[in-house]
C-alpha positions in Angstrom: -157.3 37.5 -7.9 -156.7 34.1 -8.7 -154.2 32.2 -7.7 -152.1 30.9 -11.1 -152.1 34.9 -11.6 -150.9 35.4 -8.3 -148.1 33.7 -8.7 -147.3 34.3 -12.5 -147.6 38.5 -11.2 -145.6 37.7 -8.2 -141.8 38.2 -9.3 -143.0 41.3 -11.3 -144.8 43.0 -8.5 -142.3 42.4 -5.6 -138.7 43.4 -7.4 -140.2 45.9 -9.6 -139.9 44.8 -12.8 -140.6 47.0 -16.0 -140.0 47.9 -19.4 -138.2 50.4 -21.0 -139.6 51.7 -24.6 -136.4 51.5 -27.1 -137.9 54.8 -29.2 -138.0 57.5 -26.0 -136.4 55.6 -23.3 -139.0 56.1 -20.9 -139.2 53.4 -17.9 -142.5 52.0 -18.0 -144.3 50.2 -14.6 -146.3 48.4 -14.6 -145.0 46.7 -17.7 -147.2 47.2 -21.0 -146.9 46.5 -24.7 -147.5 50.3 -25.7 -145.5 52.8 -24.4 -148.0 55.7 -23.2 -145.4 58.2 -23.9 -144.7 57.8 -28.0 -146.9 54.9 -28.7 -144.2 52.2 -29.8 -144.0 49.0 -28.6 -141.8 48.4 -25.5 -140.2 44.9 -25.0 -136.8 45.7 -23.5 -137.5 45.0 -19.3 -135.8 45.9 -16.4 -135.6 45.5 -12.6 -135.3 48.2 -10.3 -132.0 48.8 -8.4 -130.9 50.4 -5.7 -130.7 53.5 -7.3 -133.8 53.7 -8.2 -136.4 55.6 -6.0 -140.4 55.0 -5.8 -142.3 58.2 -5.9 -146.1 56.5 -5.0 -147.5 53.5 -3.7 -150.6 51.9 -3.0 -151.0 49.2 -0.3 -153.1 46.2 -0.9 -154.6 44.4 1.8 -157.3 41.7 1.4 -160.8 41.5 2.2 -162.7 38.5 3.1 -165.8 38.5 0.6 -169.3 37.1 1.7 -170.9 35.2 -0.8 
């Protein structure tokens, strides 16, 4: 990844950021413009609190690359 992404990704990523789509109220993450439940746009975000639980993950560790 490169690093301007990196760091433009990096508040989103690491508190959990989302949206929520005004039409069906679903919670969306990782944040998109189309809501995959109904189609709509979704603009309204959010941050996940407390209680909020996390039902997957997937860790990410980095790999040196040979060129």
């Amino acid at each position: 990844m490169e690093i301007p992404r990196h760091w433009r990704l990096k508040k989103q990523r690491y508190s959990l950021q989302g949206e929520i789509c005004p039409h069906c109220e679903n919670k969306i993450f990782p944040p998109r413009e189309i809501c995959p439940h109904c189609g709509s746009n979704a603009r309204t975000t959010f941050t996940a609190g407390k209680g909020e639980k996390v039902y997957a993950f997937t860790p990410v560790a980095e790999t040196a690359s040979r060129v």
